[in-house]
C-alpha positions as CSV (number, residue, x, y, z in Angstrom):
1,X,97.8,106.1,101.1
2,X,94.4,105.5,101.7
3,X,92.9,104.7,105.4
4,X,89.6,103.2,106.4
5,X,88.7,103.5,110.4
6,X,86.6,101.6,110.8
7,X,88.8,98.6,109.8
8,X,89.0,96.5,112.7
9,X,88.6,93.1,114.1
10,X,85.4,93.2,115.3
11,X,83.0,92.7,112.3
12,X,79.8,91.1,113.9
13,X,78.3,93.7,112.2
14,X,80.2,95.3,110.2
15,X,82.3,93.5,108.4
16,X,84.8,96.2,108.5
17,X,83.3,98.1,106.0
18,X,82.2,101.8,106.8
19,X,81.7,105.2,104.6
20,X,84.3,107.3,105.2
21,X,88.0,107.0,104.0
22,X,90.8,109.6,104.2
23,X,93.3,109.9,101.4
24,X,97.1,111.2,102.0
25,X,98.5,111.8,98.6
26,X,102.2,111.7,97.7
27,X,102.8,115.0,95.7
28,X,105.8,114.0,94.4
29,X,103.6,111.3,92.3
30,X,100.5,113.6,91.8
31,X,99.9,113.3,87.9
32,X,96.8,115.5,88.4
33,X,95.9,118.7,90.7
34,X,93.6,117.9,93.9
35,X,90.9,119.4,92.5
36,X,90.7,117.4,89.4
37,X,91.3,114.3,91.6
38,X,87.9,115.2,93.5
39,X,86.0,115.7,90.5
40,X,87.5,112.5,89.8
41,X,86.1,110.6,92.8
42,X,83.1,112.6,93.0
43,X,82.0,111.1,89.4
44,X,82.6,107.4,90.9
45,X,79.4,105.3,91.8
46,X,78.4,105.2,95.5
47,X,80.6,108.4,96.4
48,X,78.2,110.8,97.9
49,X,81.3,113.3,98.7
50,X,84.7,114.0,98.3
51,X,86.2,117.1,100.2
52,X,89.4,118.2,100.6
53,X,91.2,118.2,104.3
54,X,90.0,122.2,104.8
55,X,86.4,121.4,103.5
56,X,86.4,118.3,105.8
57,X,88.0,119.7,108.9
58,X,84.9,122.5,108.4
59,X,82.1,120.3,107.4
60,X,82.8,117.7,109.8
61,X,85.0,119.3,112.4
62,X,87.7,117.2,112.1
63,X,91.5,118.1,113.7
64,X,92.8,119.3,109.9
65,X,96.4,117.7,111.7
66,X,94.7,114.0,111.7
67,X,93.0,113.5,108.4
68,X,94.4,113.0,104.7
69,X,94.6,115.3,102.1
70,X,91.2,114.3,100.9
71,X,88.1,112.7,102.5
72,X,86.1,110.5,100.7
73,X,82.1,109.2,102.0
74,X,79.9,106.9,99.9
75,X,76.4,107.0,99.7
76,X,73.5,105.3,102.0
77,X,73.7,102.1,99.8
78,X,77.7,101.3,99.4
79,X,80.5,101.1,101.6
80,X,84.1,101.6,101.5
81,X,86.6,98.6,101.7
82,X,90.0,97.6,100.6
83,X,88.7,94.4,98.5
84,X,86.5,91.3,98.8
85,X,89.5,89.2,100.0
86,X,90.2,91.4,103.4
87,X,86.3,91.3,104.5
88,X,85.2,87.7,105.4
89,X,81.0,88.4,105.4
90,X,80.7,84.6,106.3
91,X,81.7,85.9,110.0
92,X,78.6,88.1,110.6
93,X,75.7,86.7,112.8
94,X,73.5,89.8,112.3
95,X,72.6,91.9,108.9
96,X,75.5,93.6,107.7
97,X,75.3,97.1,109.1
98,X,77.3,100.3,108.1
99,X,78.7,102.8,110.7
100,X,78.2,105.9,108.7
């Protein structure tokens, strides 16, 4: 399960689009180890990190109790979204901005 914050209704400027996700993984589906799953993502385009929930809760002192298995923050020029249909950028007045 994947969650985005900063998915909310108000998208004047954001569209509901931001940089950081947290990923809860299910491991009785897991087909690969967390590690290889973060080399994985890591090797995406626009992913600037990928940490797991002990490297997170350290780097970005984060409650470890409140964050997924993995974290996952793109780079300056992308942002994280669930897909084109679910962020309407007609609705923004203002140049879309990223809170990341």
């Amino acid at each position: 399960r994947v969650i985005l914050p900063i998915t909310d209704p108000y998208v004047v400027h954001h569209g509901a689009l931001g940089s950081f996700a947290t990923i809860y993984l299910d491991p009785a589906q897991s087909i690969c180890s967390v590690e290889s799953l973060v080399h994985k993502l890591q090797e995406h385009p626009g992913i600037h990190t990928v940490l797991t929930k002990a490297d997170a809760a350290a780097a970005f002192s984060l409650p470890a109790d409140r964050i997924g298995d993995l974290v996952v923050v793109s780079d300056v020029h992308k942002v994280l979204g669930l897909s084109p249909e679910a962020h309407d950028l007609t609705q923004l007045k203002e140049p879309l901005r990223s809170h990341g």
